[in-house]
One Martini backbone bead per residue (centre of mass of N, CA, C, O) as a GRO file, in nm:
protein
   92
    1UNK     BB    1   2.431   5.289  11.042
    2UNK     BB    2   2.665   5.325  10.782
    3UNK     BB    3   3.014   5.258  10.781
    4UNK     BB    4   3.311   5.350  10.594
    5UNK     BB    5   3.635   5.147  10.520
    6UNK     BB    6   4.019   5.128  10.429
    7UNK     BB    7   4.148   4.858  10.441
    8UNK     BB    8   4.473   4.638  10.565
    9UNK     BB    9   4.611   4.384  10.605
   10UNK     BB   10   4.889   4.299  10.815
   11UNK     BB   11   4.989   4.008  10.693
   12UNK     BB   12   4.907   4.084  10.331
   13UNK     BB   13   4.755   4.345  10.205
   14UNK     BB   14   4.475   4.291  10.203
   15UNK     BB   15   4.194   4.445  10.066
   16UNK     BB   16   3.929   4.633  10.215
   17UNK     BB   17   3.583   4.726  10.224
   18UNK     BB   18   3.400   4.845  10.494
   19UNK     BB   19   3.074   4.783  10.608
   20UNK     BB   20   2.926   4.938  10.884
   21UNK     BB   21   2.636   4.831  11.112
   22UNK     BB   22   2.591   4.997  11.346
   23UNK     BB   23   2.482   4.955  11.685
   24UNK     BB   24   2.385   4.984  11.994
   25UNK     BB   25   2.644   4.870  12.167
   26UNK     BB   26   2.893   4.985  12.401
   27UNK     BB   27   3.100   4.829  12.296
   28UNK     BB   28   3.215   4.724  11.934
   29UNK     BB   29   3.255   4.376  11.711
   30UNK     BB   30   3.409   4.295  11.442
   31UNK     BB   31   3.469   3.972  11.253
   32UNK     BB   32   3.711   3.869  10.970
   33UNK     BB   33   3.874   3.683  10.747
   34UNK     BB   34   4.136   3.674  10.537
   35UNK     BB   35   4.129   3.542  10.205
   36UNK     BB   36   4.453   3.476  10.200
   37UNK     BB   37   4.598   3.446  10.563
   38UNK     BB   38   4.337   3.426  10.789
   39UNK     BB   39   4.329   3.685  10.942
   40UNK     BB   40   4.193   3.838  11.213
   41UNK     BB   41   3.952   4.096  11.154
   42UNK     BB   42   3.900   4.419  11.350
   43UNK     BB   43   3.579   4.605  11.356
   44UNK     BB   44   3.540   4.899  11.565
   45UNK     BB   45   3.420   5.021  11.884
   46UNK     BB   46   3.429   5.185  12.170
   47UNK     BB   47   3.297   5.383  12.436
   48UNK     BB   48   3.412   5.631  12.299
   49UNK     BB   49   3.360   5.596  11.970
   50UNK     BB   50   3.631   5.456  11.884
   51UNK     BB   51   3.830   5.302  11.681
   52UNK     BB   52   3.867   4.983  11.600
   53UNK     BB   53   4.155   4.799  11.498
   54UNK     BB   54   4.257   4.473  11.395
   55UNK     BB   55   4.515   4.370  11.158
   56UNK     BB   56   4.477   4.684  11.061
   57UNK     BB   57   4.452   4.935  10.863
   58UNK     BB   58   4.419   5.228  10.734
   59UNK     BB   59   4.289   5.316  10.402
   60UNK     BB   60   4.238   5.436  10.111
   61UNK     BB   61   4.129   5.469   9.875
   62UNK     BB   62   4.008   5.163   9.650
   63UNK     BB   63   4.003   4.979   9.383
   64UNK     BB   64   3.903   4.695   9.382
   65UNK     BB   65   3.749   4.580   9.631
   66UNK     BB   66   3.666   4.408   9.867
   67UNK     BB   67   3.369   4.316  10.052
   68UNK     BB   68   3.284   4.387  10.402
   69UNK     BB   69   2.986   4.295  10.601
   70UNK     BB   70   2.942   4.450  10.897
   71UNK     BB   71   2.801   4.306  11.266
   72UNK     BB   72   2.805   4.341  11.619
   73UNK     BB   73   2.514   4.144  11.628
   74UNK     BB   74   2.502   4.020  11.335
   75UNK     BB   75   2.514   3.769  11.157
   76UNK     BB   76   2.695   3.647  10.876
   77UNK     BB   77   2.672   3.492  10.593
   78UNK     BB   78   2.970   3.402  10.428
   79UNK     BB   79   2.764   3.446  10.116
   80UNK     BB   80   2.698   3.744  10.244
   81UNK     BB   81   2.943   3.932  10.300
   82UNK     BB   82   2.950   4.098   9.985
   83UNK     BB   83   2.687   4.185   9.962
   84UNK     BB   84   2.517   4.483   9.835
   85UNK     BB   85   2.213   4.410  10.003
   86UNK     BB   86   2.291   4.376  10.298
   87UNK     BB   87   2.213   4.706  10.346
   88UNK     BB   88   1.952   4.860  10.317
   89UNK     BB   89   1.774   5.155  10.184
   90UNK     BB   90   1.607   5.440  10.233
   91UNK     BB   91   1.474   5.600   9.924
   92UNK     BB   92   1.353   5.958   9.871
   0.00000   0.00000   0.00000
């Protein structure tokens, strides 16, 4: 399953869009960079299935922002952090 939300880096405000691709055991977190500050941000669930957000805000929807593809498990390679179809799904 894949859940979106929009962060705000708490230590320079730059916007991100993250796809994040839940994994198998909790608790989980993944982490990237922020593109601005360097700032390490961390999002995932903990043990109880409650969203972890480390460095960062939970923010409305917002336009042209970043795409962070994470996932728990798979590493992304930083080329491929931003693609649009690194986590396809099937259309019925």
């Amino acid at each position: 399953m894949i859940l979106g939300n929009y962060v705000k880096c708490s230590g320079c405000g730059h916007e991100y869009r993250i796809r994040y691709n839940v994994g198998n055991n909790f608790p989980q977190t993944a982490s990237f960079f922020c593109k601005d500050c360097g700032e390490t941000i961390t999002y995932g669930f903990d043990v109880d299935h409650k969203l972890i957000c480390e460095n960062a805000e939970i923010a409305t929807s917002l336009d042209g922002v970043d795409v962070i593809n994470l996932h728990p498990e798979l590493s992304i390679d930083d080329t491929r952090q931003s693609a649009q179809n690194i986590f396809l799904r099937l259309i019925f």
